[in-house]
N, C-alpha and C positions, 0 to 999 in steps of 0.2 A: 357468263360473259363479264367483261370487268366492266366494274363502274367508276367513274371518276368522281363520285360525291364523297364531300367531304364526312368526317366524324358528326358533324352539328348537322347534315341533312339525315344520314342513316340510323341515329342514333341520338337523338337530340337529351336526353334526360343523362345520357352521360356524359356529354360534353359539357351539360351544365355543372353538373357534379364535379370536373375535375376542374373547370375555372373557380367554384369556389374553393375546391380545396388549395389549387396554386394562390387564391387569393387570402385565405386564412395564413399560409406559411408565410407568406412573404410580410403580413400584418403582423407575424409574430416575431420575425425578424426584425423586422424595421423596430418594435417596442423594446426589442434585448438591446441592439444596439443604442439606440435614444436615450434607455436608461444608465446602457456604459456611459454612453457622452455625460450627463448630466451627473452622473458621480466621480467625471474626472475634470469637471467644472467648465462644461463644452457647453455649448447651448445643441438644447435635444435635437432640432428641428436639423440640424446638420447632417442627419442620419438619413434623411430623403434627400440630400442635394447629391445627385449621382459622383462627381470628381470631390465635389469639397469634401464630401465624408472623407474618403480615403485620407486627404493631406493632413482632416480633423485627428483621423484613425491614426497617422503617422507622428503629430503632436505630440496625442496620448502616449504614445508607447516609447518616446525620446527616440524618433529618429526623421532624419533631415528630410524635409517640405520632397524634395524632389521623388524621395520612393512612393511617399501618396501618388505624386502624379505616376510618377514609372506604374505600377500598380493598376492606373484606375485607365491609363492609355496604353498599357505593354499591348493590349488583344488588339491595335491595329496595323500590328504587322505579326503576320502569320507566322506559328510553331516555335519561333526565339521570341517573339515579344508577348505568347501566352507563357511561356515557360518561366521570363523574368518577373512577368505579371506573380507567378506563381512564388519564386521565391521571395518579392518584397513582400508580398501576401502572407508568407511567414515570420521572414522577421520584423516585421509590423506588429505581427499576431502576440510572437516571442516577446517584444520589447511592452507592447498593452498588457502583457498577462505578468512579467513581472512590477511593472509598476500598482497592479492590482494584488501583490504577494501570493502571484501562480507558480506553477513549474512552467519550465519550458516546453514540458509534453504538453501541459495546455494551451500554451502560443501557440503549438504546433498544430492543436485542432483548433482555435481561432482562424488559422491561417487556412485549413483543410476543411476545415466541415463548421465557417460561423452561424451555419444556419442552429445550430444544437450549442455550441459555446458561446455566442453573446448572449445568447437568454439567459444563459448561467450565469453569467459573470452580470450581467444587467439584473436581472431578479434575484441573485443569490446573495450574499453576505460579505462578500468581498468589498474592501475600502480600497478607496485610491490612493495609495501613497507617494505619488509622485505632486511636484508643485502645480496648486492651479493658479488662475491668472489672480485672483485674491491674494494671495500670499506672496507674487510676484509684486504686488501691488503695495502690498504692505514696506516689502522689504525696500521699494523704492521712495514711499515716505517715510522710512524711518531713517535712511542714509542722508 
């Protein structure tokens, strides 16, 4: 006979299982990202604000405020606005991964799979060479 109980009635030891493992990934994303932001001179904490990330995301990689938001609001409207979601989502990706001195096939997984390319680019070796607000700052007290 069917039963309508959920996974956490039937099954409770692997329900808990798989809420920490979703809670491990997403802890370990949120730290790739935090540490992109903080080596492109962003304050980390911007990586948990659900839209700001994105526009922070769009900063880094030199491209206009508005594809953060496109991006982080395309999923509410159905199949065209997950789709545009998806291509600002790349060249957001594209435009972060070269200011970080990536390829474009890295922007391209930034954009497709950040859960495994921001921990890269956050915990790996890569410098930011694009301007951060310090050097913007400078060149405004030196004019």
């Amino acid at each position: 006979m069917y039963s309508n109980r959920g996974l956490l009635e039937t099954n409770p030891a692997m329900a808990w299982i798989i809420i920490i493992v979703a809670l491990a990934v997403v802890v370990f994303l949120i730290a790739g990202m935090w540490k992109t932001f903080t080596k492109a001179g962003k304050p980390g904490w911007a990586a948990i604000v659900p839209i700001y990330s994105n526009i922070v995301l769009a900063e880094i990689g030199g491209k206009p405020i508005w594809m953060g938001l496109g991006m982080a609001l395309g999923f509410v409207i159905p199949v065209i606005g997950g789709l545009v979601s998806l291509v600002f989502g790349i060249l957001i990706g594209i435009g972060v991964a070269e200011k970080f001195g990536k390829s474009q096939g890295f922007g391209v997984g930034l954009g497709l799979l950040g859960l495994v390319f921001y921990p890269i680019l956050g915990f790996g070796d890569a410098q930011y060479e694009g301007a951060t607000a310090e050097d913007i700052n400078d060149e405004v007290l030196d004019a």
